[in-house]
C-alpha positions in Angstrom: 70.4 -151.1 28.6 72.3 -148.9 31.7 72.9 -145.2 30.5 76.3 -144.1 32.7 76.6 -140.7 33.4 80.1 -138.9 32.9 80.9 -136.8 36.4 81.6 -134.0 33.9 78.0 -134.9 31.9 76.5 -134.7 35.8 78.3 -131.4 36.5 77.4 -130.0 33.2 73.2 -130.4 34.2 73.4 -129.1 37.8 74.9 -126.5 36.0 72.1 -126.3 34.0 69.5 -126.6 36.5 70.9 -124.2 38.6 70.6 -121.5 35.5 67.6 -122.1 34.8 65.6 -122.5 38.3 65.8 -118.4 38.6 63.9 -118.1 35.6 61.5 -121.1 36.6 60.6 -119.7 40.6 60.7 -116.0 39.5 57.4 -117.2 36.5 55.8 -118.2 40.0 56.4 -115.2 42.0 53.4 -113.8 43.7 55.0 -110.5 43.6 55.0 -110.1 40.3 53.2 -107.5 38.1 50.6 -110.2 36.4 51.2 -113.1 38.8 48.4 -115.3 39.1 49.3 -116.3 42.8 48.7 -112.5 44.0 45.0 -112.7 43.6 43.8 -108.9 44.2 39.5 -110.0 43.6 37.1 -112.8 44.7 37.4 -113.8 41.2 40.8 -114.5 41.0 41.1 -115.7 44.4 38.6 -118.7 43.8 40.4 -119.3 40.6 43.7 -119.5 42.7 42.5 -121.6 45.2 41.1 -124.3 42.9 44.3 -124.3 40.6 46.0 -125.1 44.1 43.8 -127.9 45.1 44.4 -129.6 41.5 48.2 -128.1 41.4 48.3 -130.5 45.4 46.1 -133.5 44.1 49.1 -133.9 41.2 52.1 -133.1 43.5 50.8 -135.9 45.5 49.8 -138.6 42.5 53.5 -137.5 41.4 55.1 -138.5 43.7 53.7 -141.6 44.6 54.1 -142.5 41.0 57.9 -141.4 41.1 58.4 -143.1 44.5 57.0 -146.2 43.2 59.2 -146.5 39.9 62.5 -145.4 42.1 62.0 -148.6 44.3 61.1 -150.4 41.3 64.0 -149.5 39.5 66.4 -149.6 42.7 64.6 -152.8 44.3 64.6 -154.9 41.5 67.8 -153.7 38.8 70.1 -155.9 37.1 73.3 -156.9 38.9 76.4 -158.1 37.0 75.9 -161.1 38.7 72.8 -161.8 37.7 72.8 -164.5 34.8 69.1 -165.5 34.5 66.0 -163.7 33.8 63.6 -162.8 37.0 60.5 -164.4 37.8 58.1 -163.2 34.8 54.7 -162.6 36.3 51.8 -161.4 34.5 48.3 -159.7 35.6 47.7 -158.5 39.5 43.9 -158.4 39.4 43.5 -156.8 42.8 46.6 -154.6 41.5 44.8 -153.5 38.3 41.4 -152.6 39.9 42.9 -150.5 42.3 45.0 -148.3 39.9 41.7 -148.1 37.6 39.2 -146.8 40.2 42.1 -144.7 42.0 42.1 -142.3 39.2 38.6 -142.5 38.9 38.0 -140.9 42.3 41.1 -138.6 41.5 39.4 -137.4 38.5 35.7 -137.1 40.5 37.8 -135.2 43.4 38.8 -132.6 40.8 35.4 -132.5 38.5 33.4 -131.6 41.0 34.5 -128.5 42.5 35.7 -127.6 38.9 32.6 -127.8 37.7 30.6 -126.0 40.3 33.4 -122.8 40.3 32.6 -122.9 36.8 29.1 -122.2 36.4 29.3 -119.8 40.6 31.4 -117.6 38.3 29.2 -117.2 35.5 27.3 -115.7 37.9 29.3 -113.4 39.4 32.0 -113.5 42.1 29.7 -113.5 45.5 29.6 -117.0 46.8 28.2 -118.2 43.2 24.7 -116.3 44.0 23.9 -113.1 41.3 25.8 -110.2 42.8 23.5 -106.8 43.8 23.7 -103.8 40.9 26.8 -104.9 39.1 28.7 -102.4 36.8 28.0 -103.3 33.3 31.4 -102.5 30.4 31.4 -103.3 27.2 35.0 -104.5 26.1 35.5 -104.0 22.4 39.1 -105.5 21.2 40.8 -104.1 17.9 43.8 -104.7 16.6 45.5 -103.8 18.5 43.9 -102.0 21.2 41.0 -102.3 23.6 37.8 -99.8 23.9 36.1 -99.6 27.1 32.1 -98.4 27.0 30.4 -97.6 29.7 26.7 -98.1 29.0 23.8 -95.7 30.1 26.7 -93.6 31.9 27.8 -92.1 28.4 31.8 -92.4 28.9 33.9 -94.3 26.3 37.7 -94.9 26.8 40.6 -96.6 25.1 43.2 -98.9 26.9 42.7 -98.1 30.5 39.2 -99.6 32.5 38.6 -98.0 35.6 36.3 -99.6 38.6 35.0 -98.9 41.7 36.4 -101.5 44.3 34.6 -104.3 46.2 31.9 -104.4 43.6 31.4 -107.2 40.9 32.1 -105.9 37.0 30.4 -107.6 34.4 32.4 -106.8 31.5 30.9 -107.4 27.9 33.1 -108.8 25.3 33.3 -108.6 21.8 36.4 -108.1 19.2 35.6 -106.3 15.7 38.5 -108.0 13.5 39.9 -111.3 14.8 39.7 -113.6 18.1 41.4 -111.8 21.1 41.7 -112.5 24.4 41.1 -110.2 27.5 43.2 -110.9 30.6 43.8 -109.3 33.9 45.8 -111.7 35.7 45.1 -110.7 39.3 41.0 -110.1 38.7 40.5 -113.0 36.5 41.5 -115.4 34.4 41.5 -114.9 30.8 38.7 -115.1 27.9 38.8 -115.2 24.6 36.9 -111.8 22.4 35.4 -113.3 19.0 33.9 -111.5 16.4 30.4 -111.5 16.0 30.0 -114.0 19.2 29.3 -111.6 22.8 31.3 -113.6 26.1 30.4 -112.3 29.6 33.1 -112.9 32.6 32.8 -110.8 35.7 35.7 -109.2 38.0 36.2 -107.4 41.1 38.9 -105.8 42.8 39.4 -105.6 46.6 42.0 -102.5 46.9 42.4 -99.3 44.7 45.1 -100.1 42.6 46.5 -100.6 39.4 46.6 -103.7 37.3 48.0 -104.9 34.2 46.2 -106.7 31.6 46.7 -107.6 28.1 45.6 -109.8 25.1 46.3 -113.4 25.6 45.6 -114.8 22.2 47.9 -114.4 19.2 46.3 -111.4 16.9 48.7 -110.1 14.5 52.4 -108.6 14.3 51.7 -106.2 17.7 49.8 -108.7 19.6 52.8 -108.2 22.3 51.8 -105.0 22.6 48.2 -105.1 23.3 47.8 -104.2 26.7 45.6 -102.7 28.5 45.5 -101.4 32.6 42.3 -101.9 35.5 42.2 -99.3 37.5 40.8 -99.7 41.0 38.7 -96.5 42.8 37.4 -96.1 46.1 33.6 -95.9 45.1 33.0 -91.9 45.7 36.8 -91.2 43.5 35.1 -93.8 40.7 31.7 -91.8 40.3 34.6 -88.4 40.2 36.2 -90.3 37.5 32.8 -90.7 35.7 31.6 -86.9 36.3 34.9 -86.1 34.6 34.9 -87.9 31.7 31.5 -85.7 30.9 32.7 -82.8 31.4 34.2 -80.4 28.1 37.7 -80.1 28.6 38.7 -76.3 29.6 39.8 -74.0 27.5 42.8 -73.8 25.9 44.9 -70.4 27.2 47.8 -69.2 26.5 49.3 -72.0 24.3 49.5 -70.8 20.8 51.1 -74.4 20.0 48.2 -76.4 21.3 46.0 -73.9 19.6 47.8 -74.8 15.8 47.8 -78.4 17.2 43.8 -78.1 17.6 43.6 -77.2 13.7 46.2 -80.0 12.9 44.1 -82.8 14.6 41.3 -81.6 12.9 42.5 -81.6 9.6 44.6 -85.1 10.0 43.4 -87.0 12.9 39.7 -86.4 13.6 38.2 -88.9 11.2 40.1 -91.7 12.3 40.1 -90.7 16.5 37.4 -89.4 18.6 37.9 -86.8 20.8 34.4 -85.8 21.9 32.7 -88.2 23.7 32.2 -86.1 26.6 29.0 -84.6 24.9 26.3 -87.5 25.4 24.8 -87.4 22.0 28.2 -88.4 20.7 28.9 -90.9 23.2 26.0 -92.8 22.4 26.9 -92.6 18.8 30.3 -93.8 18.9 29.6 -97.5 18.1 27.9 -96.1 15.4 30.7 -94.5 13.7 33.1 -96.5 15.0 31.1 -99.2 12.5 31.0 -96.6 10.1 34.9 -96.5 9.7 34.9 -100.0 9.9 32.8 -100.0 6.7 34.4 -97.5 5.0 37.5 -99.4 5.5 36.3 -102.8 4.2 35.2 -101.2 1.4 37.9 -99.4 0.6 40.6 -101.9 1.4 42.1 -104.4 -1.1 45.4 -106.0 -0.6 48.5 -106.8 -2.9 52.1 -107.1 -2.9 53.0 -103.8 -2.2 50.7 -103.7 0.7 47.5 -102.1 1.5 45.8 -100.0 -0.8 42.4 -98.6 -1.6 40.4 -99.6 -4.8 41.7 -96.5 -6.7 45.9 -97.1 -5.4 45.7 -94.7 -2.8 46.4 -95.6 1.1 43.4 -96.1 2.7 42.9 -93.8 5.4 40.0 -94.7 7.5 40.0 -97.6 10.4 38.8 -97.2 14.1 41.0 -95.8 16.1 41.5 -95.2 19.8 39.4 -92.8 21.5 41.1 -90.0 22.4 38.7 -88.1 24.8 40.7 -86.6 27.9 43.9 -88.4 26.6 46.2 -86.2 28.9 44.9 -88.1 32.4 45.5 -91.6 31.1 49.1 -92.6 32.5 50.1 -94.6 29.4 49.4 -94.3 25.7 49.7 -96.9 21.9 48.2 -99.7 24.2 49.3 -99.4 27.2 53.3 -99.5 26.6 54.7 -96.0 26.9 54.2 -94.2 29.5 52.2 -90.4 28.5 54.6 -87.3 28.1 54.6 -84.4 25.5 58.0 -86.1 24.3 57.1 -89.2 24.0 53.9 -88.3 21.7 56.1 -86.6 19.8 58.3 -89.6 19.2 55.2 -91.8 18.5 53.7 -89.2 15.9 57.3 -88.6 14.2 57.1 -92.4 13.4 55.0 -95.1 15.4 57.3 -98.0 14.5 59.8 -96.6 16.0 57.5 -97.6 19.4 55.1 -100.1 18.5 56.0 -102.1 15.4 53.1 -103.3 13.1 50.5 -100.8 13.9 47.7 -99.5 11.4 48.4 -95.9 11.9 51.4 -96.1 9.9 50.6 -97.6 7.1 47.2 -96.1 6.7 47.5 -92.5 8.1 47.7 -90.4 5.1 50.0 -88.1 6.7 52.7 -91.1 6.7 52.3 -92.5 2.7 51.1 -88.8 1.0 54.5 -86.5 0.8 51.5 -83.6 0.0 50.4 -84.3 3.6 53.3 -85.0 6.3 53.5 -83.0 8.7 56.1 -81.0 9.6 58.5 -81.3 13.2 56.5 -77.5 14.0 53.7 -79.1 13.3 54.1 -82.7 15.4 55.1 -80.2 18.4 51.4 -78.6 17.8 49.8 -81.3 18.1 51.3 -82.9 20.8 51.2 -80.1 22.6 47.1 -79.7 22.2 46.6 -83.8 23.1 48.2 -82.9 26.5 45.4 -80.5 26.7 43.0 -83.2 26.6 42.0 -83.2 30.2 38.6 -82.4 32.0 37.8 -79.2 32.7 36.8 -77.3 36.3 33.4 -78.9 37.6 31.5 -75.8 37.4 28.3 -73.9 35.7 29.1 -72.5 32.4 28.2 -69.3 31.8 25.7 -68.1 29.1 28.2 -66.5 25.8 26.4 -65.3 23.1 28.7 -67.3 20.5 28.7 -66.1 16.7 26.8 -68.8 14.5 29.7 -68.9 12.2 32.4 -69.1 14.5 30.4 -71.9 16.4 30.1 -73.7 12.7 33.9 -73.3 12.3 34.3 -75.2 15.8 31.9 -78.1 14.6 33.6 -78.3 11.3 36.5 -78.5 12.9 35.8 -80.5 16.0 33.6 -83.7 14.8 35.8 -85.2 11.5 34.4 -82.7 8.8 37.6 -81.4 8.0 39.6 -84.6 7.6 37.1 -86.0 4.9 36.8 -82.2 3.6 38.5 -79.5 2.3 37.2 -75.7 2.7 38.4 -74.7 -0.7 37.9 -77.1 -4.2 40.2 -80.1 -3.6 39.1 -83.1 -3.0 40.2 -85.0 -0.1 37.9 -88.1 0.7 34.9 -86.2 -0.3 34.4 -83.0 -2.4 35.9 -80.2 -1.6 33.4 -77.4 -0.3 33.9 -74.0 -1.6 31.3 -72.6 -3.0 28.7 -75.0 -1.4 26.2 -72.1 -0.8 25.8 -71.6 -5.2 25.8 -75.0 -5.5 23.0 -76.1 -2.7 20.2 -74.7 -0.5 20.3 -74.6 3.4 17.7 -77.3 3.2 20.3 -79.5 0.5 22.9 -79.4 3.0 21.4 -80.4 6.1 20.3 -83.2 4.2 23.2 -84.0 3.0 24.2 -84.0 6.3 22.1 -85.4 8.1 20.9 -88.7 5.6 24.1 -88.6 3.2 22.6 -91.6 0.9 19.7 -88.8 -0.3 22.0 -86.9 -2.6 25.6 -88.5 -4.0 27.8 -86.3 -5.9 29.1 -87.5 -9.0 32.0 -89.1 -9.0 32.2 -90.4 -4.9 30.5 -93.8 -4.0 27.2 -93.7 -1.7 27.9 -94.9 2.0 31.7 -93.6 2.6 29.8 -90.7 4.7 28.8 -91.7 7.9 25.2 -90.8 8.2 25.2 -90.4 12.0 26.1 -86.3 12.2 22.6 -85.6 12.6 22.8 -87.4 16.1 26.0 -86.4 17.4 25.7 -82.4 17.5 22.7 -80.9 18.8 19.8 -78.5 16.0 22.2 -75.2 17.2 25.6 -76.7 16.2 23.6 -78.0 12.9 22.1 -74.6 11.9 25.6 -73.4 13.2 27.4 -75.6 10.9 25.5 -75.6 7.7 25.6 -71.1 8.4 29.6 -71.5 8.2 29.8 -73.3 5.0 27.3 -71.5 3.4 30.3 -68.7 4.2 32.7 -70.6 2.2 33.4 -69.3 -1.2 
C-alpha cells in the first residue's frame, strides 16, 4: 500500500515542525535555569557525560538502522511496472548472528560504565573513592515544602540549602507524608524521598551560586510548586552563614507594627511555625516537635465531604510547618516561588491561594475557617512587618541585663507556641485556658505539667495533644521564668 502525500499535507508538517523545534532545542539548552547539560558539580558532570556517551551510542545505532531501511525501501520498492512478486528469500544465518551479538556488545558497551558510575556515586563525587569530611544534611520533604537540618551544627531551615563549594554534600533524605522527589538539576540527578525508608545521594558545587531545585515526583495539588533553591558559599562566607543562623535576631526598635506583629505570631502562628531555632536546645528538639504536630494532626484529622475536619467538627489546626527562623534573609518564600517582600507576605497571609493553590495553611489555619479569629488588614500589616524582622542579629557579646522573671515568662509564653494552644484568661483554645492556674496548681504542678504533660490530664482534653518536649527546649531560668508569669495570671 503507497501513502501519497498532498504538497499542501507536506507544507502543512514543515509547518509544523518548524513550530515546534523552538520548543524542542530550547528543553535542551545548556543555558537554562535547571538544564541538565550545564553541569555546575562533579556529580552532575559525570552524570552528563555518561547520558552523552549512551545519548552517541543511540544516535549512531539510529542511524544506521534508518540508513538501512531508507535503501531498503528506495533499493528495492515496487514499480508500476512491476507485475510479479520479488525473489522471496528466507533466513541469512550469518545475517542473523551478526544483528544478535551486535546489540549484545551495544548493551555491554553501555552496562559497564553505567554500572560502575552507579555504585562511584554512592560513594561520593571524588573519582568514586569516599570523599574527606563531607557535610552531612538531613532533607526532610512535606507537602509541600522541604526542611533542611544541619546535624551537630544546630541550624534548621526551610526551602533554601546552603553549601560550601568544592566540597562533597551528603544529603539525607526522608519525606514525612508521601513519596517525593529531591532534584537539583545542575548538582545531581534526582531521588525519590519515601516515608519511613532513609536514601543518601551526595552533591557538590564548583562555583558560588544559585541553583534551582524542586520535587520531581507527583505529590499532591501544589506539587508544581515545591521548589526549593542550593545555594553555593565560598567556604569562610558558608561557616558566616552558619554563625548567623545561631545567633538571636536583634532587637526590634522603633517599629511599633513589627512589635503588635510579634504578639500576633504568637497568638496565631507559633504552634504551627518555628521561629527559634537559633537557641541550640530548640534546634535539637525540632524533629521532636515537628513529630509532635505531626501526631497531633493524625489524631485529630478525619476527612468527609466537606473537607477536613477534626474529631469534634472543628478545623484542625496543627500540621508542621516551615521553619521560620531568620525568614527575612531567605530571597524567596511558600516554597520557593515568590520572591520575599513585606507586600508580598502580606498578599500571601491575606489569602495563600491567591499564590500557591492547594496549600495546608488555608484550609487548616484557624485564622482562615474561625470568623472569631481572622485577622484583621492592621493586623496582617503587623505581622508582616515583624517576619521581615526575622534576620540575625550583630555578631557581638551580649551584655549582662538583669531581666524581670515575669516579663522573661511573658517572652517564653509568648515566644515557644504557648500562647497559640493557650489562652491567658478562661477560654479554651486547644487546651484550657489559664487564668487562675496559680489557685488551681502548685509551682511544682505546673512544671510538671510542663515538663511530662501525660502526668496530669485535665478533664475534658485528650492525653498526648501537648507536646512533651518544653522541658528541653528552654533552659531551668526561662522555666522558673515561665511557670512565675502564669502563676501571675488571674
Amino acid at each position: 500500500m503507497q501513502i501519497l502525500w498532498s504538497p499542501s499535507a507536506l507544507k502543512r508538517f514543515a509547518l509544523l515542525l518548524i513550530l515546534l523545534a523552538p520548543a524542542i532545542f530550547a528543553a535542551c539548552a545548556p543555558g537554562g535555569s535547571q538544564s541538565t547539560f550545564d553541569s555546575a558539580g562533579p556529580v552532575a558532570e559525570d552524570q552528563k557525560n555518561i547520558f552523552l556517551f549512551i545519548f552517541w551510542i543511540a544516535v549512531i545505532v539510529f542511524v544506521v538502522v534508518e540508513a538501512a531501511l531508507i535503501y531498503s525501501i528506495l533499493r528495492f520498492r515496487q514499480t508500476r511496472a512491476d507485475s510479479e512478486l520479488p525473489n522471496q528469500t528466507h533466513g541469512n544465518f550469518k545475517l542473523e548472528i551478526a544483528w544478535t551479538i551486535a546489540p549484545v556488545f551495544i548493551l555491554i558497551a553501555i552496562a559497564v560504565p553505567t554500572v560502575t558510575l552507579i555504585f562511584d556515586q554512592d560513594k561520593g563525587p571524588v573519582d568514586g573513592r569516599v570523599p574527606e569530611n563531607p557535610l552531612e544534611i538531613n532533607a526532610i520533604a512535606h507537602q509541600w515544602w522541604f526542611e533542611f537540618e544541619y546535624p551537630g551544627q544546630d541550624v534548621i531551615t526551610a526551602n533554601e540549602l546552603h553549601i560550601p563549594i568544592d566540597r562533597a554534600v551528603r544529603v539525607s533524605l526522608e519525606s514525612d507524608d508521601v513519596i517525593h522527589s529531591f532534584w537539583v538539576p545542575k548538582l545531581a540527578g534526582k531521588l525519590d524521598m519515601v516515608p519511613g525508608q532513609t536514601n543518601v545521594m551526595f552533591i557538590q558545587a564548583d562555583s558560588a551560586d544559585t541553583f534551582l531545585g524542586q520535587c520531581a515526583e507527583f505529590c499532591g495539588e501544589a506539587h508544581a510548586k515545591m521548589r526549593f533553591r542550593v545555594v553555593s558559599h565560598e567556604p569562610d562566607d558558608f561557616e558566616a552563614w552558619l554563625d548567623s543562623m545561631r545567633r538571636a535576631p536583634a532587637p526590634i526598635v522603633d517599629n511599633p507594627a513589627a512589635v503588635a506583629g510579634r504578639t500576633v505570631f504568637a497568638q496565631n502562628c507559633s504552634s504551627c511555625h518555628s521561629s527559634r531555632t537559633y537557641v541550640p536546645e530548640v534546634a535539637q528538639a525540632e524533629r521532636e516537635t515537628q513529630l509532635g504536630r505531626q501526631t497531633i494532626f493524625k489524631k485529630a484529622v478525619t476527612r468527609d465531604d466537606e473537607g477536613i475536619k477534626t474529631r469534634d467538627g472543628d478545623i484542625v489546626n496543627l500540621i508542621s510547618a516551615p521553619n521560620l527562623t531568620h525568614l527575612a534573609v531567605r530571597r524567596t518564600f511558600a516554597a520557593g516561588i515568590i520572591e520575599l517582600t513585606e507586600e508580598n507576605l502580606i498578599k500571601w497571609i491575606s489569602n495563600p491561594d491567591d499564590i500557591k493553590q492547594g496549600n495546608w495553611m488555608k484550609d487548616l489555619a484557624p485564622i482562615y475557617n474561625d470568623p472569631a479569629l481572622e485577622l484583621s488588614g492592621e493586623e496582617i500589616n503587623q505581622l508582616a512587618a515583624y517576619l521581615m524582622t526575622l534576620k540575625p542579629g550583630p555578631e557581638q557579646a551580649a551584655a549582662v541585663v538583669e531581666v524581670d522573671p515575669v516579663d522573661q515568662g511573658r517572652e517564653v509564653f509568648l515566644n515557644n507556641g504557648c500562647s497559640g494552644c493557650h489562652s491567658t484568661g478562661g477560654d479554651r483554645v486547644i487546651g484550657p485556658g489559664l487564668s487562675g492556674l496559680s489557685a488551681r496548681s502548685s509551682a511544682d504542678e505546673i512544671r510538671q505539667s510542663i515538663t511530662d504533660p501525660g502526668a496530669i490530664v485535665t478533664t475534658g482534653f485528650d492525653d498526648g495533644i501537648m507536646p512533651g518536649n518544653f522541658g528541653s527546649v528552654i533552659s531551668v531560668q526561662e522555666l522558673n521564668a515561665l511557670i512565675q508569669y502564669l502563676q501571675t495570671l488571674e
